[in-house]
C-alpha positions in Angstrom: 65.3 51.6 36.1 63.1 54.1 37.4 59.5 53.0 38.6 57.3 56.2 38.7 54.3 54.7 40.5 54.6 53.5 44.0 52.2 50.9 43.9 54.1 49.8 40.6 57.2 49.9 42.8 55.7 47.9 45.6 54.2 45.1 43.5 57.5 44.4 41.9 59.6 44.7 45.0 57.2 41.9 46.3 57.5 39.5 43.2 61.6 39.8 44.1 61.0 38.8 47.5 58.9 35.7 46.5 61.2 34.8 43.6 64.7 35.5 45.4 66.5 33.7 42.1 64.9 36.6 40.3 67.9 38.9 38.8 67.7 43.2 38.4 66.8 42.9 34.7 63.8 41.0 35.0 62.4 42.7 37.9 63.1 45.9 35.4 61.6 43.8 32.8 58.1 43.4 35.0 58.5 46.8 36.1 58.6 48.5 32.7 55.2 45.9 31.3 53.5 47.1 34.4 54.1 50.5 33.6 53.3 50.5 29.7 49.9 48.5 30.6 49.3 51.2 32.8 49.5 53.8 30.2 47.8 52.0 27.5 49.9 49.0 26.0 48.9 45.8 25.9 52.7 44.3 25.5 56.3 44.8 26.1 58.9 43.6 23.4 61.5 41.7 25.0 64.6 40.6 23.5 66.3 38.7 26.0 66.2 35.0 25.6 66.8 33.8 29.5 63.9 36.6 30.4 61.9 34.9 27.7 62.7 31.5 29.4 62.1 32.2 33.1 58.8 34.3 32.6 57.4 31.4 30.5 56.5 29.5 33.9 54.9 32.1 35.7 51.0 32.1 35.5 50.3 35.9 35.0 52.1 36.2 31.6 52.0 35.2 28.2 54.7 35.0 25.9 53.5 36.1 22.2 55.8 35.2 19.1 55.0 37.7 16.2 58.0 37.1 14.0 61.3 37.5 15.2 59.6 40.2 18.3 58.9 38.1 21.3 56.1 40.1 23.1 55.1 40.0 26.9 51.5 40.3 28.2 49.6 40.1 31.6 47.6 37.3 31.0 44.6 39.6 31.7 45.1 41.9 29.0 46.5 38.9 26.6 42.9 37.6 27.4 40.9 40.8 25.9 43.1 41.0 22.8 41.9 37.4 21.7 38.6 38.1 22.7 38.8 41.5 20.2 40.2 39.2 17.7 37.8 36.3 17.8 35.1 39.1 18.4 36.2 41.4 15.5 36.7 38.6 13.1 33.3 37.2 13.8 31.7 40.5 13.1 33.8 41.0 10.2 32.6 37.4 8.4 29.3 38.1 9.1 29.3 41.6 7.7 31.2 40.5 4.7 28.8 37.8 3.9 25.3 39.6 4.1 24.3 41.2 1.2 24.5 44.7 0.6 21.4 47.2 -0.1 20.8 46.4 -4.3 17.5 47.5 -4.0 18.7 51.2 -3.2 20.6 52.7 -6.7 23.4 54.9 -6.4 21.3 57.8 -8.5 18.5 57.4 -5.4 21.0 58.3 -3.1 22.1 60.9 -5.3 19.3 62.3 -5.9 17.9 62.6 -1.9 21.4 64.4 -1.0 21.0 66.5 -3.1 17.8 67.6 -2.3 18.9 68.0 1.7 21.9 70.0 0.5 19.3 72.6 -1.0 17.1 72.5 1.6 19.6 72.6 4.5 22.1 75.2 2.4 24.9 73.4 3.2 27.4 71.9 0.7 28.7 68.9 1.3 32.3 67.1 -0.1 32.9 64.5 -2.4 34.0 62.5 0.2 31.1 62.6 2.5 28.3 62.7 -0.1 30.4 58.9 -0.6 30.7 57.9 2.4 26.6 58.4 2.8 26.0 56.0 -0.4 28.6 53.5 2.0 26.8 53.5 5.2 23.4 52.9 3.1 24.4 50.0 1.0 26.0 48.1 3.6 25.5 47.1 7.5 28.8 48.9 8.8 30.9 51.2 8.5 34.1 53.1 10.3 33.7 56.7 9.5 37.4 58.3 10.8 38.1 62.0 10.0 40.0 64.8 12.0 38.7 67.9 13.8 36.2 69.7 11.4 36.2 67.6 8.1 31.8 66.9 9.1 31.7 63.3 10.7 28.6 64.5 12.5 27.5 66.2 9.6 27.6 63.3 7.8 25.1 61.2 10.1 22.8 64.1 10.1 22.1 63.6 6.4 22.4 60.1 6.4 19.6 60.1 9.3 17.4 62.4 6.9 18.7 60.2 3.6 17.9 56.8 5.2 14.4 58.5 6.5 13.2 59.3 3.1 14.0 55.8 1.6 11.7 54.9 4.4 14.3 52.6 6.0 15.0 54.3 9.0 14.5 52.6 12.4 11.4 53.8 15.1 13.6 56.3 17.4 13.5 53.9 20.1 15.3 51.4 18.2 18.3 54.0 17.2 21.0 54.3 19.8 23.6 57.7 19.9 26.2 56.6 22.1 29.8 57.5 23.1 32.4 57.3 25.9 31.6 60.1 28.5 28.3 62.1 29.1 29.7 65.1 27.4 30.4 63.8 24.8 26.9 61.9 24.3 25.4 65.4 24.9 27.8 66.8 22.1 26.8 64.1 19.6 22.8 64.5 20.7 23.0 68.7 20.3 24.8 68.4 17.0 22.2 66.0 15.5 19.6 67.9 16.4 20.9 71.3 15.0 21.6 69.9 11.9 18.4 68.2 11.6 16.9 71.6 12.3 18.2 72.4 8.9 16.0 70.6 6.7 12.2 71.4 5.4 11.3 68.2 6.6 12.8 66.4 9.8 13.0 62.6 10.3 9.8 61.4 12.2 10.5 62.4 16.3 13.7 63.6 15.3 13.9 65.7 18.5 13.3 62.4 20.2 17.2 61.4 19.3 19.4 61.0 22.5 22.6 60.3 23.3 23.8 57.9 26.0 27.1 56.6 27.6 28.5 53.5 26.4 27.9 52.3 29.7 24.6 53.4 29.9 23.6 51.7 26.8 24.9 47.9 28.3 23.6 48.7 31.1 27.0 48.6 33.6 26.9 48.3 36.9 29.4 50.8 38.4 29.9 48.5 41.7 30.5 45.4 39.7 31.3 45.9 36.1 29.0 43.7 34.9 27.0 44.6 31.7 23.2 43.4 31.5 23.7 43.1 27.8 26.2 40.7 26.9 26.6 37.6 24.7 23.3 35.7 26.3 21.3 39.5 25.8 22.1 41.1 23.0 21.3 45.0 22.7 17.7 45.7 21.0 18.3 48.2 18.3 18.4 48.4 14.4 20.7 50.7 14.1 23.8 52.2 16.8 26.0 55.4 15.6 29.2 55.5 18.1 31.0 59.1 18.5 34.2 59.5 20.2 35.4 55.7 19.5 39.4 56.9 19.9 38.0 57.1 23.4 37.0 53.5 24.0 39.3 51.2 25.2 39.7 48.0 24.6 37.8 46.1 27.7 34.7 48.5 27.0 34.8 46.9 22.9 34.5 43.6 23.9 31.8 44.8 26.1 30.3 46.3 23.1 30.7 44.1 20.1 29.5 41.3 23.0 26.5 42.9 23.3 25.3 43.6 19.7 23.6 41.6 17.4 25.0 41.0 14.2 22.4 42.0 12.0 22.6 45.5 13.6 23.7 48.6 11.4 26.5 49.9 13.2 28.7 53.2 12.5 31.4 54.4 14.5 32.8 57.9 14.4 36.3 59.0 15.5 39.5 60.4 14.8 42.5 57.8 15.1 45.1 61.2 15.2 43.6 62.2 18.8 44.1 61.4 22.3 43.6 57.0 22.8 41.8 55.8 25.6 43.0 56.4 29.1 42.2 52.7 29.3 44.4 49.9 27.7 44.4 49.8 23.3 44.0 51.7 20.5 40.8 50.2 19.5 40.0 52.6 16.5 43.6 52.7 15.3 43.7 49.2 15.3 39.9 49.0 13.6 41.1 50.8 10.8 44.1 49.0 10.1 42.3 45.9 10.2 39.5 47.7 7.5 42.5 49.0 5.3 43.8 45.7 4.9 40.3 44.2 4.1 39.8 47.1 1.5 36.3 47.9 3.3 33.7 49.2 5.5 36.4 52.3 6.2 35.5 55.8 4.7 37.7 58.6 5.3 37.1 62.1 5.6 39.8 64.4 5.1 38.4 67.7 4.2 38.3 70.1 6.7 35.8 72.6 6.9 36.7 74.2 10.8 39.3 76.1 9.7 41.5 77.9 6.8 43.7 75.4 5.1 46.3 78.6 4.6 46.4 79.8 8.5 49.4 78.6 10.2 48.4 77.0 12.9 46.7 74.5 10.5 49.4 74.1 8.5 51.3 72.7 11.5 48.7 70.5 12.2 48.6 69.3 9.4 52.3 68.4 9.0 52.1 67.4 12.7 49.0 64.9 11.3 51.2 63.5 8.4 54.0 62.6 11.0 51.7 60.0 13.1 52.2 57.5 9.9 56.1 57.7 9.3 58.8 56.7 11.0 59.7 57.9 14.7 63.4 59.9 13.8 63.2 64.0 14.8 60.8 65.8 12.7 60.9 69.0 12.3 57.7 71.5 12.2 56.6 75.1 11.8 57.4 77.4 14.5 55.0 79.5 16.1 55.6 83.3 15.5 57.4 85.0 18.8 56.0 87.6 20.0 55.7 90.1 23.2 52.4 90.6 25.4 52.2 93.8 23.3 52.0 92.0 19.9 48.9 89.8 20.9 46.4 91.5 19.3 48.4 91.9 15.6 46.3 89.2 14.5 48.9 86.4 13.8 46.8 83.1 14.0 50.0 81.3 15.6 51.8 82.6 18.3 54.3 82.0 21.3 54.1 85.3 23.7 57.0 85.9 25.5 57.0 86.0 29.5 59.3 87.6 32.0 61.2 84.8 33.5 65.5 84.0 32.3 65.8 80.6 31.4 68.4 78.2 29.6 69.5 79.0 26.1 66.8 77.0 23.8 68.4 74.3 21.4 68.3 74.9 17.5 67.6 78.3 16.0 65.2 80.2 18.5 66.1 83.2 20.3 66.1 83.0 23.9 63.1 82.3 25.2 61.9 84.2 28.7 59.1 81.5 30.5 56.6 83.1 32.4 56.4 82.7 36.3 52.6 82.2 37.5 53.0 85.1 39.1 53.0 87.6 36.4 51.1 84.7 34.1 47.6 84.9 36.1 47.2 88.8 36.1 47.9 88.7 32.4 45.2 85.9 32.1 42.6 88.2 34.0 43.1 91.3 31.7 43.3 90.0 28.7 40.6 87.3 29.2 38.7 86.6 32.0 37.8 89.8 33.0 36.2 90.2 29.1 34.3 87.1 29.6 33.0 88.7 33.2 31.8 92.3 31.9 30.2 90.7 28.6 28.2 88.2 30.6 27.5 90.7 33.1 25.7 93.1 30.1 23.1 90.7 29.1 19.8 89.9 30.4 19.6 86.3 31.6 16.2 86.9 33.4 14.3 83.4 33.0 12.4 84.6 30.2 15.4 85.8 28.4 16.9 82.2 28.1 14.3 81.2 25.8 15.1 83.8 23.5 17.7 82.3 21.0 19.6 85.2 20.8 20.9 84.6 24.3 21.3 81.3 23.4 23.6 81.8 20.6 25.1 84.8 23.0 26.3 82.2 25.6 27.6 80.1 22.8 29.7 82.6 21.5 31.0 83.2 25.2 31.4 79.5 26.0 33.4 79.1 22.9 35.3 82.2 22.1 38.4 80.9 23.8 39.8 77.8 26.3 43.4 77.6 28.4 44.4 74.5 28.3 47.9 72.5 29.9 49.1 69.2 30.7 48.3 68.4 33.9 46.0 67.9 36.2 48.0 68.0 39.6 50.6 70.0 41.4 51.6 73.7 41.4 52.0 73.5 37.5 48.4 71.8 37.1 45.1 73.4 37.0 44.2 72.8 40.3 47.0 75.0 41.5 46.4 77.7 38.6 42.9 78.1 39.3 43.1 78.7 42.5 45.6 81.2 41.6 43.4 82.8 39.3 40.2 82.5 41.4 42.3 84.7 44.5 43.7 87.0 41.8 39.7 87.9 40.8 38.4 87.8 44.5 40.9 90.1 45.2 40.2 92.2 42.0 36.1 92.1 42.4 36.0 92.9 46.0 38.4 95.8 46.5 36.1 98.7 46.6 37.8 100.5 45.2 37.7 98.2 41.8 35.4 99.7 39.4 34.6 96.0 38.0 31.3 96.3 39.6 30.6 92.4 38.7 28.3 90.8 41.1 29.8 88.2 43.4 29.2 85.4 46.4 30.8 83.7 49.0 29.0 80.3 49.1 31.1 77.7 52.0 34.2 77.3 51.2 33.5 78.6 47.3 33.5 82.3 45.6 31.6 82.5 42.5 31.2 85.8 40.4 29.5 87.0 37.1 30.9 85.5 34.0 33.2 82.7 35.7 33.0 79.7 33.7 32.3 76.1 35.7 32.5 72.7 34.5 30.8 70.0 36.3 32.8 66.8 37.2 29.9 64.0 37.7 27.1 63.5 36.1 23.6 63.8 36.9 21.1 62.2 34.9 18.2 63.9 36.4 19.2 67.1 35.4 20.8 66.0 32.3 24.6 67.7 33.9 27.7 65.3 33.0 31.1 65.5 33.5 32.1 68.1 30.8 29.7 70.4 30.6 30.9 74.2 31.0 28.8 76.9 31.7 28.4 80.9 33.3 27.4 82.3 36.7 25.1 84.9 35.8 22.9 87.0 37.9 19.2 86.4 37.5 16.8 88.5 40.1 20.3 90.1 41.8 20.5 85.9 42.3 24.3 84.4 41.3 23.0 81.1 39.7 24.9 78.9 36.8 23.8 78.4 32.9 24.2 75.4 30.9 23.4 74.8 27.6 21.0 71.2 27.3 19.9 70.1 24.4 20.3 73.4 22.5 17.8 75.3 25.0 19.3 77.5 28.4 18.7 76.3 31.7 19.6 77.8 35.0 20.8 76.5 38.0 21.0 77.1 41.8 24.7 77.1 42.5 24.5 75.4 45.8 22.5 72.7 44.2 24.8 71.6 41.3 26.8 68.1 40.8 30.5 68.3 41.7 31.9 70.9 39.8 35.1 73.8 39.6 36.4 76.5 37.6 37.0 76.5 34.2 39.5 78.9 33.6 41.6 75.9 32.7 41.4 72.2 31.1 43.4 69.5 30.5 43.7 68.7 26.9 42.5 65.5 28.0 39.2 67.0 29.1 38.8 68.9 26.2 38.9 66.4 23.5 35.9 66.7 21.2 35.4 70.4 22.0 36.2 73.2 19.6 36.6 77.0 20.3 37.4 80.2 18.3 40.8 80.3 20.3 43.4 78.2 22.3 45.6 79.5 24.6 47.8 76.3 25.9 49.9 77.3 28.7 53.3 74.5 28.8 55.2 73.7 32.3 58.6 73.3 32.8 59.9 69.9 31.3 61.0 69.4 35.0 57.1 69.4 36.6 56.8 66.4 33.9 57.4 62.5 34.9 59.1 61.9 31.6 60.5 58.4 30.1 62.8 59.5 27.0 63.9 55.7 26.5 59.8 54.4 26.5 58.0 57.5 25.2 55.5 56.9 28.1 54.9 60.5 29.3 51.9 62.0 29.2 53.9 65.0 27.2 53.9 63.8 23.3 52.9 65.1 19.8 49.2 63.8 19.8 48.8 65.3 23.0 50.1 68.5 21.6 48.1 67.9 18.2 44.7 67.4 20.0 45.8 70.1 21.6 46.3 72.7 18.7 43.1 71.1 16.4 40.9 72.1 19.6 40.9 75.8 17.6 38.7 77.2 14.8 40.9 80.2 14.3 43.8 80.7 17.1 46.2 79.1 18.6 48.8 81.1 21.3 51.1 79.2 23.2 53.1 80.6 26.3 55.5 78.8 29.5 58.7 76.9 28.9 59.6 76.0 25.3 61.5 73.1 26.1 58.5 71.5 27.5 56.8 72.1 23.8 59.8 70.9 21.5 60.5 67.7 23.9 56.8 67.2 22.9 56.9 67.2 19.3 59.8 65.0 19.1 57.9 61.8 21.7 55.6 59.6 20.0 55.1 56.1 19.1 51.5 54.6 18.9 51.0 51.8 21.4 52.0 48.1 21.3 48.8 46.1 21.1 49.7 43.1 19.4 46.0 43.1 17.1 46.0 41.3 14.2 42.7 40.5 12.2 43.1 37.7 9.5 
């Protein structure tokens, strides 16, 4: 067996030397739990009964029985799956046995929504005018939908709804939380606009504020203790939860430790996306459990980002249907091939062609030519970077100007007109390599005189920054309300280069030498851009070859949800270019992870 992490590698090669009578397939069986915890399992089926029998003994695993599987934990991680269990169950009894809301009618509800739909212009679903009567009448609720079907929506008008029953919590006992900074932020902004939309906002509705998860129990990052806990529990009526695909399994029990019972609690989040980087698949799990139970689930299936007719959703969409069947080859609809010349014909799903001969592709495709970085990043700067330079470079983003709100939604178009994203992180195929492709390519572009760019630029250390490049901070800073996430523009301001973020729906600019730690955004990882949306995708794939892939386990980091979070990034385009292999090996991994939960 192949052990792709060293330390992996090392760990098991010193359990062999301390258990000589240790044979090759149990070392491989160690090996291969070690790596599937790592990448999110909780368990590893085994089969083999003198495995099963020698591993019993050892104090760092447990040996699960679930029907005829036989399933192998770390006895850490066996330890946080009862304690989501007991957790979960208790929650679940306790939920199940308070009373609902009888005092509030269905026609009340009714009758408020449909008053904030007239006042805010929008129009909402069946499904989500339902799923606010659910949250009302009862103390919890999962709300899972996909990319655009108006989770956030939703919990705008049940904010407004729940306000004008006169039930709704002081603001400082409401808590917006989520995984990561940016996506806190995200949840905040998008709360706020939407409760811009209505005649008559809840009472310090500009006071709502989204926090970390770990914020919010208070963890201390040197020892991972949380000041809210069984003994403390959290002191708020009410706690709405974005992002919960993102939460892994240690940080629930964290959570659900922390909270009072009594506490209305809604989590938001889309089961179909990325899991945790952590081990579990909390939400996943959650909703199985709630399916079973026949409650406290409402799903939202409607989308309203994009067309229901446009290809690229249509392949989501069948890509979406696939996560619930079985794991044989699929098959799904191909992008349209075209040439750099065709990009502008207005296909919404497309596969340009590059320059570089590879390997005849398997079923029906033409050969496909992959692009070599060298031809790739020139391509890049024409078609898009260099349009994102000179249109930031044409507006005024003179301190005054900032407060106008036509800048503001100016630099939101620009932000979100388009996003590369790939794979990975490191290497020459990964965006640290790439960017510094790119950022040489533009240095060389801007400063040649005899360029007729004519887009300010400065050589700060070690770093070039010029009008229009995107950044994206990579820590947060809480003073200055920057997290790990946020993207914004170097603009000039007084013939000063200095960097614009969006906070809190209002334009603030920074000094660049006086920003958290932060690159280049001509690139993300899909991983970084979950949550986000844009008018277009471009996803660049690397050769198969640059991927540490595990055909037998499914563990790479190259599979359909990856892919699918991926595609559902974009409102209206999706163009995909680099080595086609890399994209159908893609499609055809997946499995969901072994967890083990079960909820009685």
């Amino acid at each position: 067996m192949k052990v792709i992490d060293e330390k992996i590698q090392s760990f098991v090669n010193s359990l062999y030397n301390l258990f000589p009578d240790w044979d090759s397939s149990l070392k491989d069986t160690i090996a291969s739990l070690l790596i599937q915890s790592k990448s999110g399992d909780l368990y590893l089926p085994i089969t083999d009964d003198n495995t099963i029998d020698k591993l019993k003994t050892y104090f760092p695993f447990v040996i699960e029985k679930a029907g005829k599987e036989s399933r192998l934990y770390l006895k850490k991680s066996h330890s946080e799956k009862i304690k989501f269990e007991t957790l979960l169950n208790a929650f679940l009894t306790h939920k199940t046995n308070q009373k609902k809301n009888t005092q509030i009618s269905s026609d009340q509800i009714t009758k408020i929504v449909s008053d904030l739909e007239t006042e805010s212009k929008i129009t909402l679903a069946k499904e989500q005018r339902e799923t606010i009567r659910d949250v009302i009448t009862s103390n919890f609720r999962v709300i899972a939908g996909g990319p655009g079907t108006g989770k956030t929506t939703v919990v705008s008008f049940l904010l407004m709804a729940i306000d004008r029953l006169q039930l709704l919590p002081s603001v400082e006992r409401i808590a917006l939380v989520a995984p990561t900074g940016r996506a806190a932020q995200r949840l905040t902004e998008s709360i706020q606009r939407n409760l811009e939309r209505f005649a008559e906002n809840p009472s310090e509705s500009s006071s709502f504020r989204g926090q970390t998860i770990h914020n919010l129990l208070k963890i201390n990052p040197t020892t991972n203790q949380a000041k809210f806990g069984e003994k403390r529990t959290l002191p708020y009526d009410l706690i709405i939860m974005d992002e919960t695909s993102m939460v892994d399994l240690k940080l629930m029990n964290l959570f659900f430790s922390a909270i009072h019972f009594d506490t209305h609690i809604i989590l938001l989040g889309d089961p179909n996306q990325l899991p945790s980087v952590g081990q579990g698949e909390v939400l996943t799990d959650l909703i199985t459990t709630l399916k079973n139970k026949k409650e406290f689930l409402s799903e939202l299936k409607s989308n309203h980002r994009f067309s229901n007719d446009s290809e690229f959703s249509v392949f989501a969409e069948v890509v979406k249907q696939s996560f619930d069947e079985s794991n044989e080859t699929k098959s799904f609809p191909k992008p349209n091939l075209i040439t750099k010349t065709e990009l502008h014909l207005g296909k919404d799903f497309v596969w340009i062609q590059g320059d570089k001969k590879t390997k005849q592709t398997k079923g029906n495709h033409p050969e496909i030519l992959d692009w070599n970085l060298e031809s790739m990043v020139p391509f890049l700067w024409e078609e898009w970077y260099l349009h994102t330079a000179n249109k930031t470079a044409n507006l005024n983003w003179e301190p005054n100007a900032l407060k106008d709100p036509k800048n503001k939604l100016m630099f939101e178009s620009i932000i979100n007109e388009y996003r590369c994203l790939t794979i990975l992180r490191n290497g020459y195929f990964g965006i640290e390599s790439i960017q510094n492709q790119i950022l040489s390519y533009a240095k060389k572009q801007i400063t040649n005189p005899k360029n007729e760019t004519n887009l300010k630029y400065r050589q700060l250390s070690k770093s070039f920054y010029f009008e229009g490049m995107p950044i994206i901070i990579q820590s947060n800073d809480q003073m200055r309300k920057l997290f790990n996430g946020d993207i914004g523009l170097v603009v000039s301001i007084h013939s000063e280069l200095r960097a614009v973020f969006s906070i809190e729906d209002r334009l603030y600019s920074f000094a660049l030498d006086t920003l958290p730690d932060h690159e280049p955004a001509f690139f993300l990882t899909i991983h970084k851009s979950q949550g986000s949306e844009y008018k277009s995708i471009l996803l660049y794939l690397p050769p198969l070859t640059a991927l540490d892939v595990d055909p037998e386990n499914n563990l790479s980091i190259l599979n359909r949800r990856i892919l699918y979070t991926a595609i559902t990034r974009a409102k209206e385009r999706v163009i995909l270019l680099g080595d086609f292999q890399t994209w159908e090996f893609g499609l055809q991994s997946f499995r969901k992870r072994y967890t083990g939960i079960q909820i009685s």
